[in-house]
C-alpha positions in Angstrom: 117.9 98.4 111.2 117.4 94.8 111.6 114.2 93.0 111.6 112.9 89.5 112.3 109.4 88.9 111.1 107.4 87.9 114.4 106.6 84.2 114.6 103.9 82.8 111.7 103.7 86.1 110.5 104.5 83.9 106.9 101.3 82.0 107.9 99.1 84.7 108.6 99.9 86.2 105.0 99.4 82.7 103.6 95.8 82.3 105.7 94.7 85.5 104.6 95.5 84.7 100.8 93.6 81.6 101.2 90.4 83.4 102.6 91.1 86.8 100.0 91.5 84.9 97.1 88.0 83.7 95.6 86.1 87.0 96.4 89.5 89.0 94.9 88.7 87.0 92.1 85.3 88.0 91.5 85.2 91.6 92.7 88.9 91.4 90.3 87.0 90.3 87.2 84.6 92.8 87.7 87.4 95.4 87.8 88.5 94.0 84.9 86.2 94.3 82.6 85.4 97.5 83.6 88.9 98.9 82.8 88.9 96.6 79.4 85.4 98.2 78.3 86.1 101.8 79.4 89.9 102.7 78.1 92.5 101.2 75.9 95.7 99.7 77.4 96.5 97.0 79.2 94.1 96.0 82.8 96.8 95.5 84.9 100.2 98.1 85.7 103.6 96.9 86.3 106.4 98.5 87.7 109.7 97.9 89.8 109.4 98.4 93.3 111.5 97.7 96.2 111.2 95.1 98.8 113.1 94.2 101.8 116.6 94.9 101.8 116.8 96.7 98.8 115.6 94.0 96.8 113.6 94.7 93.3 110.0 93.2 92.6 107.3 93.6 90.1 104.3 95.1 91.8 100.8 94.3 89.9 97.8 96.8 90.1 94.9 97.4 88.0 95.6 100.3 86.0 93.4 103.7 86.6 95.3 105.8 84.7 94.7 106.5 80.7 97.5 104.7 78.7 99.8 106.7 77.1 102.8 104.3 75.6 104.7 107.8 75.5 105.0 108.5 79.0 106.3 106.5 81.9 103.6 105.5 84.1 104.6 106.0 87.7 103.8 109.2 89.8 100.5 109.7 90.0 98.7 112.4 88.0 95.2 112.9 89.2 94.2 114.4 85.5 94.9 110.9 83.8 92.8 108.9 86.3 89.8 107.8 84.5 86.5 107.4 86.1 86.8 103.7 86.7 90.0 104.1 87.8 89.1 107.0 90.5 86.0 104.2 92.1 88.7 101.4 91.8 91.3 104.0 94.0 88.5 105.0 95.9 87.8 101.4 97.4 91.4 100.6 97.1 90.4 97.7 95.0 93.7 98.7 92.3 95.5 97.5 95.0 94.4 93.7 94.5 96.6 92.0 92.2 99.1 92.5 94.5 98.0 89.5 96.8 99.4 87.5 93.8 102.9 89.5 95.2 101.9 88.5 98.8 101.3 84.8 97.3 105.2 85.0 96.0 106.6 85.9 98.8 107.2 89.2 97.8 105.1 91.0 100.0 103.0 90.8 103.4 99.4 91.9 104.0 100.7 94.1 106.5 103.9 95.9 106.1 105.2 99.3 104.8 103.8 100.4 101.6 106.4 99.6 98.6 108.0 102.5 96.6 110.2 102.8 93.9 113.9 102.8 93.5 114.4 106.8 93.1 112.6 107.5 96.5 114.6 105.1 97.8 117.5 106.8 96.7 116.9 109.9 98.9 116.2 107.8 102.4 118.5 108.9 104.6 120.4 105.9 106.9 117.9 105.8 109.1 115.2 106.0 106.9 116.2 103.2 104.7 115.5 100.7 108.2 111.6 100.4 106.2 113.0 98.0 104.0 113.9 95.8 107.1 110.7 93.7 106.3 108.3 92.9 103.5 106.3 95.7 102.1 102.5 95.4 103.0 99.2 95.6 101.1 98.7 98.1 103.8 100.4 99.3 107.1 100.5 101.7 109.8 100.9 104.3 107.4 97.9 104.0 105.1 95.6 104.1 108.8 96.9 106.9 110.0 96.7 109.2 107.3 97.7 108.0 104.1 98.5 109.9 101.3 97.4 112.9 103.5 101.0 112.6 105.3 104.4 113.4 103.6 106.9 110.8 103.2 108.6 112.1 105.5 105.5 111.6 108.2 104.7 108.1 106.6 108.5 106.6 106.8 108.4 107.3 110.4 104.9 105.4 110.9 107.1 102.8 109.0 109.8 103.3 111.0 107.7 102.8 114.3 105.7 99.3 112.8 109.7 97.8 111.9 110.2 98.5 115.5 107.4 97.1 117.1 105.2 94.8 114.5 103.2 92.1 115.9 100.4 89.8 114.9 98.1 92.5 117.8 99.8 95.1 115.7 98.9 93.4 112.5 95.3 92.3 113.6 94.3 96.4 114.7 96.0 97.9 111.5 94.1 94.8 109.7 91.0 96.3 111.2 91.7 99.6 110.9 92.2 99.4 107.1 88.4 98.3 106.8 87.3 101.9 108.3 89.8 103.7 106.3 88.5 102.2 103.2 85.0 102.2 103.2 85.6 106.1 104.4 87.6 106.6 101.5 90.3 108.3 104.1 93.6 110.0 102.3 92.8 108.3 98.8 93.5 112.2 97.1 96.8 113.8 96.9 100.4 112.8 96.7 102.6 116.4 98.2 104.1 117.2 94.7 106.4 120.0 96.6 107.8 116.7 98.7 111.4 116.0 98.2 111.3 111.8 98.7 108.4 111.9 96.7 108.8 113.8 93.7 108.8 111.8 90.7 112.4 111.2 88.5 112.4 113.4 86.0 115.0 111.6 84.4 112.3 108.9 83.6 109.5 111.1 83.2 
């Protein structure tokens, strides 16, 4: 599957950086220190991801997981998330480092969420049409359902935004995302018996 960004879709990701990025900063800090002050590691997670067309990134979150240097960090496990970490998932703020990704080009404010190169490896054909555009900070996906859905349910939501994204599009998921988050809607669970999503036990 082909895509072609709508028109100033670039611009709109720019614009919202612009007005995101002083309040990120503050409500970031905060985060910060309360990771810092509660748990030993590092504040902020990397890991490979994949963007459009196949292409590899480094994604930035805060971490909300305990640090272990002996295991890999990358499927979730809800009995390492530490009580920071489950308010910081809770209001989705882990997810804010990654306008610095937006800022790089590497991902859009809107767009499907990005995911790691062994899920990746089990899309089908058809499936692998989500990496037609830039992964988002949020999409179609994450407002209707979240981590409630399977993969399977969310690469079609994925599918359908590829297909038909706009800046309307953009705007109501935009909107949409402040209702899912302040209800805390599909934060829990990732389907552990879901084939796309089960983590690589190779590197686990």
């Amino acid at each position: 599957m082909s895509a072609v960004p709508y028109r100033g879709k670039r611009a709109v990701d720019l614009l919202l950086f612009a007005v995101l990025a002083i309040p990120s900063v503050v409500v970031g800090a905060v985060a910060a220190a309360g990771i810092a002050t509660t748990s030993r590691g590092p504040v902020l997670f990397r890991q490979c991801r994949v963007g459009r067309d196949g292409e590899a990134f480094t994604l930035l979150k805060f971490r909300t997981m305990r640090h272990d240097p002996a295991r890999p960090m990358g499927f979730p496990d809800a009995a390492l998330v530490t009580p920071i970490g489950r308010l910081l998932r809770r209001m989705s703020i882990d997810e804010l480092p990654q306008l610095w990704n937006v800022a790089r080009g590497e991902m859009s404010i809107v767009g499907p969420r990005p995911t790691v190169a062994s899920q990746v490896a089990r899309y089908d054909d058809r499936q692998r049409g989500r990496l037609a555009v830039r992964p988002g900070l949020t999409g179609l996906a994450q407002v209707r359902g979240r981590n409630a859905l399977t993969w399977t349910e969310r690469i079609d939501l994925d599918l359908e935004y590829v297909r038909t994204q706009s800046m309307g599009l953009d705007l109501r998921i935009l909107v949409s995302t402040i209702w899912v988050v302040l209800a805390g809607e599909g934060v829990g669970g990732h389907p552990t018996d879901d084939p796309i999503a089960a983590p690589d036990r190779a590197s686990s």
